[in-house]
C-alpha positions in Angstrom: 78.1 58.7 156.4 77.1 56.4 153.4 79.9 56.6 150.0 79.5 56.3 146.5 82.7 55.7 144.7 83.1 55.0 141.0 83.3 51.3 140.3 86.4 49.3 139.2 86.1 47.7 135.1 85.9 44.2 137.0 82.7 45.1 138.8 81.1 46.5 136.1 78.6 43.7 134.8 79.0 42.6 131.1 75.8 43.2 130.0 76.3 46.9 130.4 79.6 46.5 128.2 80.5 46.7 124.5 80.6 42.9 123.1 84.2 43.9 121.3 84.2 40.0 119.7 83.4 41.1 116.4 86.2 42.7 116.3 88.4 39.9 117.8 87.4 37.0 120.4 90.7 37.4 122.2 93.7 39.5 122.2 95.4 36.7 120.9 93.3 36.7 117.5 94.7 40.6 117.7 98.4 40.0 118.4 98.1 37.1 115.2 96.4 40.2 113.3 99.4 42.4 114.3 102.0 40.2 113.2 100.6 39.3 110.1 99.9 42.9 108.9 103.5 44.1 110.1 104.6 41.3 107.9 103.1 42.9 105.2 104.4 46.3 105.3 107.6 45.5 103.0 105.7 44.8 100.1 104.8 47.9 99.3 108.7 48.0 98.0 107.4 46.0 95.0 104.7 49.0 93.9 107.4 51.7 94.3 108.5 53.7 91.1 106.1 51.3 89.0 102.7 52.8 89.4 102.4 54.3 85.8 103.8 51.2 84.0 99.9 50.0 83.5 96.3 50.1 85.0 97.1 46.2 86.2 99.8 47.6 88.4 98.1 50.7 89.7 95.0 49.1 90.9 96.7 46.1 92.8 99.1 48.9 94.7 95.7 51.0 95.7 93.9 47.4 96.2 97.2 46.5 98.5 97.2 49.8 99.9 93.7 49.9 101.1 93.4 46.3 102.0 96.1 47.0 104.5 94.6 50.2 105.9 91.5 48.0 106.5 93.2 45.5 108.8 95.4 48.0 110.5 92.0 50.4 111.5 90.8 47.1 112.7 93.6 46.5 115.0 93.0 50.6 116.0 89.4 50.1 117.1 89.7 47.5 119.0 93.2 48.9 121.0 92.0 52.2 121.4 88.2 51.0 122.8 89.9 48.6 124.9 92.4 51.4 126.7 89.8 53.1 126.6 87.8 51.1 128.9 90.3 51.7 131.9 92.8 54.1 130.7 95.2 53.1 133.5 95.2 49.4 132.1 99.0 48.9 130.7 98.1 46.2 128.7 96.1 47.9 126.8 98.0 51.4 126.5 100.6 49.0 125.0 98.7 47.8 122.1 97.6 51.3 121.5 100.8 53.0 121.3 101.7 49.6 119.4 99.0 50.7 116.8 99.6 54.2 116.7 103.5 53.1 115.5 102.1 50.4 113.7 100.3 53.7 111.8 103.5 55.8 111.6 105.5 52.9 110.3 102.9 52.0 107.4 102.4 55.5 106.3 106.1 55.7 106.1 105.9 52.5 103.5 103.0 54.2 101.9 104.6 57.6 101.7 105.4 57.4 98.0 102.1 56.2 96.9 100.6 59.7 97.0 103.5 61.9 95.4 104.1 58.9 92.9 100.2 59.5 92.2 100.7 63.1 91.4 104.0 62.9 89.1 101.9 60.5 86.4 101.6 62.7 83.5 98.2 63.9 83.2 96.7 62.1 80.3 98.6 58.8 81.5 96.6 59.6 85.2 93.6 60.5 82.6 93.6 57.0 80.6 93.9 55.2 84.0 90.9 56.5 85.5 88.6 56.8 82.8 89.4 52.5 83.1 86.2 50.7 84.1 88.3 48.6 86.5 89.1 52.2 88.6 85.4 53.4 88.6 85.3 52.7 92.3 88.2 54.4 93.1 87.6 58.1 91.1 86.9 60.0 93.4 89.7 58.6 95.8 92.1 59.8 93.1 90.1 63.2 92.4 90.9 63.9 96.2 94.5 62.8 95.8 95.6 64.6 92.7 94.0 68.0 94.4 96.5 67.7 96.8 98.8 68.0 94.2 100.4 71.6 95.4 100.5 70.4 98.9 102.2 67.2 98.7 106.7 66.9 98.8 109.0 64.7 97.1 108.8 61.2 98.3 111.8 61.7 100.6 110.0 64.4 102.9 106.9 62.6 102.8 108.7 59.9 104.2 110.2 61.9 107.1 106.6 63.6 107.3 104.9 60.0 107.7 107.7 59.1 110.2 107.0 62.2 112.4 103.3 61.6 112.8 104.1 59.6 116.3 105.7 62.3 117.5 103.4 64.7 116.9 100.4 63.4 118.2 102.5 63.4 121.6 100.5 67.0 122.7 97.2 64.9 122.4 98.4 61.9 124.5 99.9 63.6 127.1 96.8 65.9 127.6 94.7 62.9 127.4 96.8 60.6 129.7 97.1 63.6 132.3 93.1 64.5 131.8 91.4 61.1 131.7 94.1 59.2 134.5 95.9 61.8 136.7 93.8 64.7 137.6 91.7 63.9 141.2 89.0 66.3 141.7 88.6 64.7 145.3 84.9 64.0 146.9 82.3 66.2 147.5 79.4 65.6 150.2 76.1 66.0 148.9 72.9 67.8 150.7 71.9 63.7 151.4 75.3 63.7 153.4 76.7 61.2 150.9 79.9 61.6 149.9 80.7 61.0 146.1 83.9 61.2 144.1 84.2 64.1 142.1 85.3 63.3 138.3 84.6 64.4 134.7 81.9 61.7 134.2 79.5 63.9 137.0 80.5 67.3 137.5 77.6 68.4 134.6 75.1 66.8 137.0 76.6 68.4 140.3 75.9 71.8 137.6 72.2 70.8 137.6 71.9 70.4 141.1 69.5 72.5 142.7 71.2 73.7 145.8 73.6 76.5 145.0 76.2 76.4 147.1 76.9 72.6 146.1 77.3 73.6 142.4 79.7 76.5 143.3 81.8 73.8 145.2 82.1 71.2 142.5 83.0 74.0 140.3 85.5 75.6 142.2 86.8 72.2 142.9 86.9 70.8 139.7 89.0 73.9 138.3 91.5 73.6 141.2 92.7 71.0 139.5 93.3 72.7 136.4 94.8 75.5 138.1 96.8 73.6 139.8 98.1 71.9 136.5 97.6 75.1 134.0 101.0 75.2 133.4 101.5 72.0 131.7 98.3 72.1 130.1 98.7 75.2 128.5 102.1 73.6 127.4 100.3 70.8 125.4 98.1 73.3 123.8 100.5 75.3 122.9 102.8 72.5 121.3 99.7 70.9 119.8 99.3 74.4 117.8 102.8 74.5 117.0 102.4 71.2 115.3 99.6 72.4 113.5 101.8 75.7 112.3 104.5 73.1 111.2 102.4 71.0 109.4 100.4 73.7 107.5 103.7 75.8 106.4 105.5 72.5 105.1 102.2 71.0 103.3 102.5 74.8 101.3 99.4 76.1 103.1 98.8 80.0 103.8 97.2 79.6 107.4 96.6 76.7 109.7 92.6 76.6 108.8 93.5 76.4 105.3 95.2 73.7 105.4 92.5 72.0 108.1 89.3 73.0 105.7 90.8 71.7 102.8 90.8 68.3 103.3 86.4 68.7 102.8 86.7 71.3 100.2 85.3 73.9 102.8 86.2 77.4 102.0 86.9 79.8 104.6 84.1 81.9 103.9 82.0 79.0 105.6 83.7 79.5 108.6 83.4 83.2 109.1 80.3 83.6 107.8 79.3 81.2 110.6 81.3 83.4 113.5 79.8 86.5 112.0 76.2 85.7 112.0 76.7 83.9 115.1 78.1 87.4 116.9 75.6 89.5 115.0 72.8 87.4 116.6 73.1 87.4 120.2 70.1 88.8 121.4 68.0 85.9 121.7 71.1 84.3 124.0 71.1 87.8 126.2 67.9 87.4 126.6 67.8 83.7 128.0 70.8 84.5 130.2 68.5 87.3 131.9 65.2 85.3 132.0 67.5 82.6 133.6 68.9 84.9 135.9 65.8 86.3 137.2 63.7 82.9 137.1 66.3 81.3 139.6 66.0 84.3 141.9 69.7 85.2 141.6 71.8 89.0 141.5 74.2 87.5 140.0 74.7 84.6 137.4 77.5 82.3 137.6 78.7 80.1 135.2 77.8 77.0 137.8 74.1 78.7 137.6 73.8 77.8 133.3 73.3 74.3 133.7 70.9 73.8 136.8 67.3 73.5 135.4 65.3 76.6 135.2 62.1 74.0 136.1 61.8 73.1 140.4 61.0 69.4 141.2 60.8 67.7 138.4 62.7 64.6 140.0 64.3 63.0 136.4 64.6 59.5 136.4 65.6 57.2 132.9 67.4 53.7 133.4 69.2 53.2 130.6 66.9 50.4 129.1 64.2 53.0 128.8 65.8 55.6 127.8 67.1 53.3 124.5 62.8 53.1 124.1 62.0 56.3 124.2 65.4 57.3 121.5 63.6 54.6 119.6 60.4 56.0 119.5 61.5 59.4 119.2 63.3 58.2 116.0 59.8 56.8 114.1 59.8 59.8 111.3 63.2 58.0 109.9 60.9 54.9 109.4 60.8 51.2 110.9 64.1 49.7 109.4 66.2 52.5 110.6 64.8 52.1 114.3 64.8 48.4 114.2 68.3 48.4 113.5 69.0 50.9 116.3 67.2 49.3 119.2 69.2 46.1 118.5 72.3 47.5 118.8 71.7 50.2 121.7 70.9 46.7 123.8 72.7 44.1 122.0 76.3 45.0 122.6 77.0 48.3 120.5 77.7 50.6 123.4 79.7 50.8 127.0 77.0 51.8 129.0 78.6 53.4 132.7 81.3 55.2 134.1 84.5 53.0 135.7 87.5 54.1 137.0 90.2 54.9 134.3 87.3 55.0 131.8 87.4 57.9 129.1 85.4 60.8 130.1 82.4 61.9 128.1 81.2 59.9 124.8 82.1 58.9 121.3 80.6 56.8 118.5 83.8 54.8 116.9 84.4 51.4 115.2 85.4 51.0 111.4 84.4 49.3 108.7 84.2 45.6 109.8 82.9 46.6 113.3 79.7 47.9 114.5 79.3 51.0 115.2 80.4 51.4 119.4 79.3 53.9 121.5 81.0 55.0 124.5 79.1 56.4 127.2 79.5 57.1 131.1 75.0 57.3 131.6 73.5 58.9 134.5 69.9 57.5 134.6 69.6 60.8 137.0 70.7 63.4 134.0 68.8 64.5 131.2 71.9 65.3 129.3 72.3 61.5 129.8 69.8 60.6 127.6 70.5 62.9 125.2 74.2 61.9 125.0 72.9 58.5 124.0 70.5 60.1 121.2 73.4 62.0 120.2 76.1 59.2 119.7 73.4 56.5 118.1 73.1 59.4 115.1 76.4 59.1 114.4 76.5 55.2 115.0 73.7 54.6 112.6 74.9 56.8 110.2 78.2 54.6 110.1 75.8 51.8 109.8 74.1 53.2 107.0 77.2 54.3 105.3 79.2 51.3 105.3 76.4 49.5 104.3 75.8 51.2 101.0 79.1 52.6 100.6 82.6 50.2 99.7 85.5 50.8 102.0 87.1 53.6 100.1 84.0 56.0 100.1 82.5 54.7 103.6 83.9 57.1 105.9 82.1 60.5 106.3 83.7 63.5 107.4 83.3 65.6 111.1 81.4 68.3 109.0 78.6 65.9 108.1 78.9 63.4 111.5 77.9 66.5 113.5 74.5 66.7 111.0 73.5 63.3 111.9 73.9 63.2 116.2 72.5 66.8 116.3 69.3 66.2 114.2 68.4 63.0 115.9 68.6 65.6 119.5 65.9 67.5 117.8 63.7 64.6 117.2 63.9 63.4 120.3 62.8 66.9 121.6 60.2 67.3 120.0 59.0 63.8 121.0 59.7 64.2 124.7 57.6 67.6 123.9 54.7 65.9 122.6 53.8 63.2 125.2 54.1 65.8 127.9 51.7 68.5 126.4 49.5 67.8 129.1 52.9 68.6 131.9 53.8 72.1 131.6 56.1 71.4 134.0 58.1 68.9 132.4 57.5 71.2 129.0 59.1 73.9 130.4 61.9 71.0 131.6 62.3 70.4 128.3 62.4 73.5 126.5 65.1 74.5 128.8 67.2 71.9 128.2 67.3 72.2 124.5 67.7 75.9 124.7 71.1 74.7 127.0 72.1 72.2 124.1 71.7 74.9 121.6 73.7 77.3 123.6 76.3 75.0 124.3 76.4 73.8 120.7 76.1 76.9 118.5 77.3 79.7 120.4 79.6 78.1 122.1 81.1 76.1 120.0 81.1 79.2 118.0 83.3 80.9 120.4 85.5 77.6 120.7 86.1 78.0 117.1 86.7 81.8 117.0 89.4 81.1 120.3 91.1 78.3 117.7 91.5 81.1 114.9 93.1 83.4 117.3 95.5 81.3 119.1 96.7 79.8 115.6 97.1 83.5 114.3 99.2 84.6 117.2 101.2 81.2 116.3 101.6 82.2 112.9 102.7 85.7 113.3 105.6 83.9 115.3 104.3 85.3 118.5 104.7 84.0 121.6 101.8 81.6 122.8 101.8 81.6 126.6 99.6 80.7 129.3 98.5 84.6 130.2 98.2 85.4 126.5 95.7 82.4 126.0 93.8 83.5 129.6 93.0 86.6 128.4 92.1 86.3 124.8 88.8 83.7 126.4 88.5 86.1 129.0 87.7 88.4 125.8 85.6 86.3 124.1 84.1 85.2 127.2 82.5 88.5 127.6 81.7 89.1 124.0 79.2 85.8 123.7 78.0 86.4 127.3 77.6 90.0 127.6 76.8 91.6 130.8 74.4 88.7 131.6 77.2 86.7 133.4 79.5 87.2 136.1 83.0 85.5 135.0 84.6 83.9 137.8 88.4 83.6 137.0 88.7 79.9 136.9 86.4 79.9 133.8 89.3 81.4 132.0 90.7 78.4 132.3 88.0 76.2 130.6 90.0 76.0 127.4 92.0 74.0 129.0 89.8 71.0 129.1 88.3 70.7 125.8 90.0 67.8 124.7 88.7 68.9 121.0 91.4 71.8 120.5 93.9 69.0 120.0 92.1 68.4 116.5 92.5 71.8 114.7 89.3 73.6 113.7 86.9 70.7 114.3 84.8 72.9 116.9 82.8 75.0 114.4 81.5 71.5 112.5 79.3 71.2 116.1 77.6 74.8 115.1 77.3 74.1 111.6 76.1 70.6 112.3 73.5 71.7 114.5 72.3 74.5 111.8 72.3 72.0 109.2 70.6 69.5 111.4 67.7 72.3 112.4 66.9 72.8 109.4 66.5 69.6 108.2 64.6 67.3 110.8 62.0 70.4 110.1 62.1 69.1 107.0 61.7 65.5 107.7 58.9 66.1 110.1 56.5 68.6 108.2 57.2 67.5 104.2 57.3 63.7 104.9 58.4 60.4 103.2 60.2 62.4 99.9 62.5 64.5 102.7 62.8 61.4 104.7 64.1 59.5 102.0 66.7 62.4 100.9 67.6 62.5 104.1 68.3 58.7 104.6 69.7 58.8 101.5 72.5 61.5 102.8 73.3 59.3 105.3 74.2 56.6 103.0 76.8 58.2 101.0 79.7 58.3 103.3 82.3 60.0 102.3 81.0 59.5 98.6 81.2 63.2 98.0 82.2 66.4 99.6 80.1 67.6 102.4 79.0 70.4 101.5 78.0 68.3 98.1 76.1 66.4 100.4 74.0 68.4 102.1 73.1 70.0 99.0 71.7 66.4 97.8 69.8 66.6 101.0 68.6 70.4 100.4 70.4 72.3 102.6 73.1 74.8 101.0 75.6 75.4 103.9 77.5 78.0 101.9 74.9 80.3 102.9 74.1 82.8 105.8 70.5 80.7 105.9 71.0 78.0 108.1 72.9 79.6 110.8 70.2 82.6 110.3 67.5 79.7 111.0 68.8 78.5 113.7 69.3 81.6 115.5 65.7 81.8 114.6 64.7 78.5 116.3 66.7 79.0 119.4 64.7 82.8 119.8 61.7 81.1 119.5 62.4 78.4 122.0 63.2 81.0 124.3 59.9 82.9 123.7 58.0 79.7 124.2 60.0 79.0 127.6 59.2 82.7 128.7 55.4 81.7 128.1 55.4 78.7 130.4 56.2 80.9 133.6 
């Protein structure tokens, strides 16, 4: 019997690595770094209580201020991509958790910046902005000064800033227990190879053809949840708790207030989106029982969603093709933009393959004087692969194209638009992998099926990710207890409401919440549905109205964090405020369905 076992860092070769240089050649240039900004820290000391005395004095605090977050997110990226390379690498963890105090201990300095901000009298604050030498910060200071009811005296905000550490604990033991000490043991394939099970290839043990092996990686993978759902449901829990405490001493009514405000979202945004999303589930039913009856099956099981609905179509995409075909896929957004992008997918912007200790799934990251990194674990066997790659260069490239255009201070875009920029570049590359096979049916179908599955997974379901949020922070805030049962059965609820009859519910899959590594950032789900409405609707527009939409469109993608998002996609033409969007793209994932239903 022949083995496949995930690879070691140190066999992994380099070119299939993230060059992390530009960030530092050694981790001696970032321990010099360290000590020099820690140095630092104590003058903020000579800003404190002084900020009003002139405009002189105001702008060298926020110049000091944001000069020194600038070198400590610097010393961030590169600690947390480098324990994230091999999570079980000590070195490493060290000068993360290093950072993350490093963090705690400069907001702390910092912590009387913001309330100091708020207390100058209004036309002083007036007098100081209207200054030409501020123009670059305005809108910096608009977002401050509308925190005004949310922010305490300069003594909590200290004790705030020094609790941060603390709190994020939740997250990193969740993240230490998911990414390093969970086993999900080996699993002999119908070649009679045995592989090791683990995050980075359970979705393409779900797309396996024969049965009986998906139902064992799934029932295997979830053992070791079960077998750990105690404690997990204890981060979750606490993370929420956190997210209660927070909200109630920032002077917040609810938890999602006080997580939409941030982006000037109102609440409506969110409901409408969970309300059109339930009213609309139809076309979903409807794929679920096609799906059903295509694969021959009397009952359909979770680990029967994600195997294509298409027989023998043998997918094959090393990763140096698959970066040519993203790049050609990406031609409507015009030569520069895909120039740029083809040089960095193979010249050092992303960690190509799965190692031990490596984080599971993907991320764009980096900051402002890195390049944009992407963190992948690519299966050249897995469509999904491919489309994880298309996915994270839309957000790197939109980082590109932000800090490029944008000074540090504006340059850093929110969730609600990043999610806008990975899911439309998904829909070009669909309907590029569409057009050259018009004359394979087969691999049409292929293809159609696997963006109906993206859709799925990204509207509804992130949909129902984001109602399951609201509920557990609402049994949190009526000060009811929050316990592993209570959390089972509200998804077990909502689990039948988005799936309907169409889908047998085995009882481990009421334990999925358990592994979305996303619920430890409050209310960040529903940006994945909105994203991909937004997203919809405008790579239609980019494709069918030409160079006047591309241009808007490249344009959004420039201003950062320059404006409020939903400010933003209004400069782009898409008003996320209304039913619309979401409307469309229930629309668009009917229609993919009905074109599916044609091919068979």
């Amino acid at each position: 019997m022949s083995g496949k076992m995930i690879p070691h860092r140190n066999e992994t070769p380099d070119e299939h690595k993230w060059d992390l240089t530009p960030l530092f050649e050694s981790d001696k240039k970032w321990e010099a770094l360290f000590v020099e900004v820690e140095t630092q820290l104590s003058s903020y000391q000579k800003y404190n209580g002084r900020l009003k005395e002139s405009v002189a004095i105001f702008k060298a605090a926020i110049d000091f201020h944001l000069r020194l977050t600038r070198q400590i997110e610097t010393l961030y990226t590169y600690a947390h991509l480098k324990s994230d390379e091999d999570k079980s690498n000590q070195l490493y963890l060290g000068f993360h958790q290093r950072t993350l105090n490093l963090l705690t201990r400069s907001a702390e300095m910092a912590s009387f910046m913001t309330p100091e901000i708020q207390s100058i009298p209004n036309e002083v604050i007036k007098r100081f902005m209207a200054d030409v030498s501020l123009a670059e910060f305005r809108f910096y200071l608009e977002k401050i000064l509308r925190y005004k009811p949310h922010t305490r005296s300069e003594m909590e905000e200290k004790i705030l800033a020094m609790s941060r550490e603390i709190a994020n604990g939740p997250s990193q033991v969740f993240g230490q227990l998911d990414n390093v000490d969970l086993k999900f043991g080996t699993i002999t394939d119908g070649n009679g190879n045995e592989i090791e099970l683990s995050h980075g290839n359970f979705t393409t043990f779900l797309t396996n053809p024969h049965r009986e092996l998906r139902k064992r990686a799934f029932f295997q993978y979830y053992q070791a949840y079960q077998d750990h759902r105690h404690t997990l449901a204890a981060t979750l829990s606490n993370s929420i708790k956190k997210d209660f405490f927070y909200s109630r001493v920032r002077n917040f009514d609810s938890c999602r207030t006080s997580a939409l405000f941030s982006d000037d979202i109102q609440e409506a945004v969110y409901d409408n989106l969970i309300e059109t999303v339930k009213g609309n589930l139809k076309p979903l039913f409807k794929y679920l029982d096609f799906r059903k009856k295509t694969l021959g099956l009397n009952e359909l099981h979770f680990y029967d969603t994600y195997v294509p609905i298409v027989e023998d179509v043998d997918f094959r995409m090393p990763y140096e093709e698959a970066v040519d075909v993203g790049v050609a896929a990406m031609a409507p957004l015009g030569e520069e933009y895909c120039k740029v992008l083809e040089e960095g997918l193979l010249g050092g912007w992303v960690d190509r393959y799965e190692n031990r200790g490596k984080r599971s799934g993907a991320y764009s990251s980096g900051c402002y004087d890195s390049p944009p990194y992407i963190l992948l674990n690519y299966d050249e066997h897995n469509l999904n692969s491919l489309y994880t790659l298309i996915h994270e260069a839309g957000h790197s490239m939109h980082s590109y194209l932000s800090r490029k255009y944008q000074p540090y201070v504006d340059h850093d875009y929110t969730i609600f638009v990043a999610e806008v920029a990975s899911t439309f570049n998904e829909d070009l590359l669909s309907r590029y992998l569409l057009e050259i096979y018009k004359d394979n049916p087969k691999m049409q179908a292929y293809i159609l099926n696997r963006e109906i599955d993206n859709i799925r997974a990204t509207l509804y379901r992130q949909t129902m990710f984001a109602e399951f949020e609201q509920i557990l922070h609402a049994i949190v805030e009526a000060h009811s207890p929050l316990t592993l049962e209570v959390m089972t059965e509200n998804y077990h609820k909502l689990l039948q409401i988005y799936f309907g009859d169409n889908l047998v519910f085995d009882s481990e899959l009421s334990l999925e919440f358990l592994r979305i590594p996303h619920f430890y950032a409050a209310f960040y789900v529903y940006k994945y549905a909105t994203g991909v409405s937004a997203a919809i609707a405008l790579a239609d527009k980019v494709v069918n109205e030409g160079e006047i939409a591309r241009k808007a469109y490249l344009d959004f993608l420039k201003l950062g964090g320059s404006k409020f998002p939903l400010d933003e996609l209004l400069d782009a033409g898409i008003d996320m405020a209304s039913s619309e969007p979401i409307e469309r793209a229930v629309a668009h994932f009917g229609d993919l369905v009905d074109q599916l239903i044609e091919t068979q």
